[in-house]
Every structure is written in structure tokens, then in C-alpha cells.
N, C-alpha and C positions, 0 to 999 in steps of 0.2 A: 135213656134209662127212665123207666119210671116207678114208682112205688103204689103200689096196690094195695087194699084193705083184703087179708087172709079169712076167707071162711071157713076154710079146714080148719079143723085141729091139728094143728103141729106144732113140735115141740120149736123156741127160739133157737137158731144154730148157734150165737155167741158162746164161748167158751165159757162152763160154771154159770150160765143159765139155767136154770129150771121150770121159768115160765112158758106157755103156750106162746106162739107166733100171734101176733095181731096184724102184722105187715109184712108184704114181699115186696121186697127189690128182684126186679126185675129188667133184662137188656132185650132190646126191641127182636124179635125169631127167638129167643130160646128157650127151651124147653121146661116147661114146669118143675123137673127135676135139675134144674140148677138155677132155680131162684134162693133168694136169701131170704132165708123168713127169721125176722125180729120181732121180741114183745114192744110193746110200747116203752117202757123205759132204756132200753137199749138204744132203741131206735132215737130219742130222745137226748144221750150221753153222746151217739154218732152227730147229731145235732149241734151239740153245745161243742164239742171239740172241733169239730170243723170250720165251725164260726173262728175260732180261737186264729187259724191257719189262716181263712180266705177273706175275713172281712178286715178290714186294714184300719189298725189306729189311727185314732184325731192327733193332728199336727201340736207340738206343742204349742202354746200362745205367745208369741212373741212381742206381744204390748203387754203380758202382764208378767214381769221379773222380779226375783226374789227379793223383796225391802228389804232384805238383809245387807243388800249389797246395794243400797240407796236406786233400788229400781222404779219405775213409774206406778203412784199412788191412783187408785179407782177411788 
């Protein structure tokens, strides 16, 4: 897959967009007429949610526990 910077003018395909395409998604042979074109802040939100999914939380710290419960002092 790669994504491409959109020199046409086309509208964003996202749902209840109104902005112009600034970027197409694209899969390696296909045809022009089935790329995805997004403005930049879509493309942006496709970003931040994805993150959310693939990149994996830091482990809780297991040296540093709640004083509450007389845990080890830093």
C-alpha cells in the first residue's frame, strides 16, 4: 500500500466530508478509480486512531506502587 500526495482536485471520499482530497491511498496495480482520496485531516484522525489499535502500551512499573498501600518510596 502506499499513499500519495493528490494533484487533482477531488472531493475527500470520508463520509460528511466536504474538503478537497490532498492524499490517495493506494494498493500496488490498481487503478486510479479506486484509490481512496483523503483531505489531510482525515487522513490525520485515520492516523491518531490507528495508533490507538497497533502501538502497544508501556507495561505498568512494577518498582513504583501505590504509598497507599506502604509501596516502595523514590
Amino acid at each position: 500500500m502506499k499513499i500519495i500526495e493528490q494533484k487533482k482536485k477531488v472531493k475527500c471520499d470520508t463520509s460528511g466530508c466536504k474538503n478537497t482530497a490532498d492524499y490517495s491511498v493506494l494498493r500496488e496495480g490498481s487503478s486510479p478509480d479506486k484509490y481512496l482520496n483523503l483531505c489531510k485531516d482525515c487522513l490525520q484522525e485515520i492516523y491518531e486512531q490507528a495508533a490507538m489499535i497497533f502501538v502497544p502500551k508501556s507495561p505498568k512499573n512494577i518498582l513504583q506502587k501505590d504509598l497507599s498501600k506502604g509501596g516502595i518510596r523514590r
